[in-house]
C-alpha positions in Angstrom: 53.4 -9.1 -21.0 57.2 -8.4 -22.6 57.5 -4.3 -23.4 57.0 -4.6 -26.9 53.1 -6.1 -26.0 52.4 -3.6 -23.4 53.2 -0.9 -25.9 51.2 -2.2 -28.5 48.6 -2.1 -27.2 49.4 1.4 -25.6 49.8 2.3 -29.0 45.6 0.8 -30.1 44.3 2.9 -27.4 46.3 6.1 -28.1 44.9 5.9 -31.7 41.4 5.3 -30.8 41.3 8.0 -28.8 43.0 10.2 -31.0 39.9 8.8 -33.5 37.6 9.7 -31.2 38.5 13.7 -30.0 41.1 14.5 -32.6 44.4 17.2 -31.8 44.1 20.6 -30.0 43.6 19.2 -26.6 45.9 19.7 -23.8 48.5 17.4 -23.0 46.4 16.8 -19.4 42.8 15.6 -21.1 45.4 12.9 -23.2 47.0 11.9 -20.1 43.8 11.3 -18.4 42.2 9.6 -21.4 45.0 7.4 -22.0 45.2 6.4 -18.4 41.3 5.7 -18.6 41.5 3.6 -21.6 44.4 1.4 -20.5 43.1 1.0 -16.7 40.3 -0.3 -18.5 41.7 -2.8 -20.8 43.2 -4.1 -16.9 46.7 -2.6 -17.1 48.1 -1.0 -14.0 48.6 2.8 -14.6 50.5 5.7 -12.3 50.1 9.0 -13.7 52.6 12.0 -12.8 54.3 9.4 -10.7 57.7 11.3 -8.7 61.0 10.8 -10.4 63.7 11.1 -8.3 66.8 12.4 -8.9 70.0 11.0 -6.9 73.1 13.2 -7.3 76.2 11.7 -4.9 74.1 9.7 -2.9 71.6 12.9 -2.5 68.1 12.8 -3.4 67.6 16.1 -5.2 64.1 17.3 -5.5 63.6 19.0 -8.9 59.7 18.2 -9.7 60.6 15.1 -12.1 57.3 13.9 -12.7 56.8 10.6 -15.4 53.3 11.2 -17.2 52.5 8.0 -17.0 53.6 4.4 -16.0 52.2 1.4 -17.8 52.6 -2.1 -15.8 56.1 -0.8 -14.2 58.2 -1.3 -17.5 56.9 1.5 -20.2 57.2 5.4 -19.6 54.7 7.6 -21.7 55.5 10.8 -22.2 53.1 12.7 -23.2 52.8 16.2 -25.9 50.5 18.3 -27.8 52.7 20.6 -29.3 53.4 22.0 -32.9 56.7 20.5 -33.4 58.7 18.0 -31.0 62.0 19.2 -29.8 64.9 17.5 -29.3 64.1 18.2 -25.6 61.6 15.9 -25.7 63.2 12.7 -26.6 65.9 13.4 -24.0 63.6 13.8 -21.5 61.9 10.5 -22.2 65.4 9.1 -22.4 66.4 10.8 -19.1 63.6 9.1 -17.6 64.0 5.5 -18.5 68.0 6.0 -17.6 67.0 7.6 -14.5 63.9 4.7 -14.0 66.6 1.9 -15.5 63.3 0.8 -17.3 63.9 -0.3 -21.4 61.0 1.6 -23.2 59.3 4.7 -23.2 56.8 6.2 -25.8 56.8 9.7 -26.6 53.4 10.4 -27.9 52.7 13.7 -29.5 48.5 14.3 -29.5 48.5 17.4 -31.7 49.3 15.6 -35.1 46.9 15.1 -38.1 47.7 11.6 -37.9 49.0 10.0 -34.7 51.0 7.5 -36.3 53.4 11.0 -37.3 53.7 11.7 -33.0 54.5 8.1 -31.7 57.9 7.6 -30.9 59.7 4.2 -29.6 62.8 5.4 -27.3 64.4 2.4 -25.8 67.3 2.6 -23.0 70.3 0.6 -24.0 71.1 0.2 -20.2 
């Protein structure tokens, strides 16, 4: 499946189970939810998977951590907060650079209505 299918589809189970338990959750019972869901419908997830960070040829270790990692080609980084920050959407950035994978969702749980807390980020390598 291309990016654009895997995250479709990412997208369908987000929402259903968005349906299903609503916002206020933690950010950690949508992680494990989503990971659920979409080892279900037979795609391979890695949740809190290691990103490293190489600085002159140095592995520096700073805690990166990717929420999760959808068939090895789309980061999901995951929220429940109020508001999304700018912060955010570099950090999913960062990660794709840092990954050199094309497309990451940022997903923020804690919205009315989800479709208002999905967010397409796409690294123009």
């Amino acid at each position: 499946m291309t990016e654009n299918q895997i995250s479709y589809e990412i997208i369908g189970a987000a929402l259903e189970i968005h349906k299903t338990v609503g916002p206020g959750l933690l950010e950690s019972a949508y992680e494990s939810a989503l990971a659920f869901e979409l080892n279900e419908m037979g795609f391979d997830v890695k949740q809190q998977l290691p990103m490293p960070f190489i600085y002159k040829d140095v592995e520096q270790d700073v805690g990166y951590r990717i929420d999760l990692l959808v068939d090895d080609k789309v980061i999901i980084e995951l929220k429940s907060v109020a508001n999304l920050a700018e912060v955010h959407f570099a950090q999913t950035l960062t990660y794709l650079r840092l990954s050199g994978k094309k497309l990451g969702l940022l997903i923020n749980f804690n919205e009315k209505y989800l479709k208002n807390g999905i967010h397409r980020i796409v690294n123009n390598l």
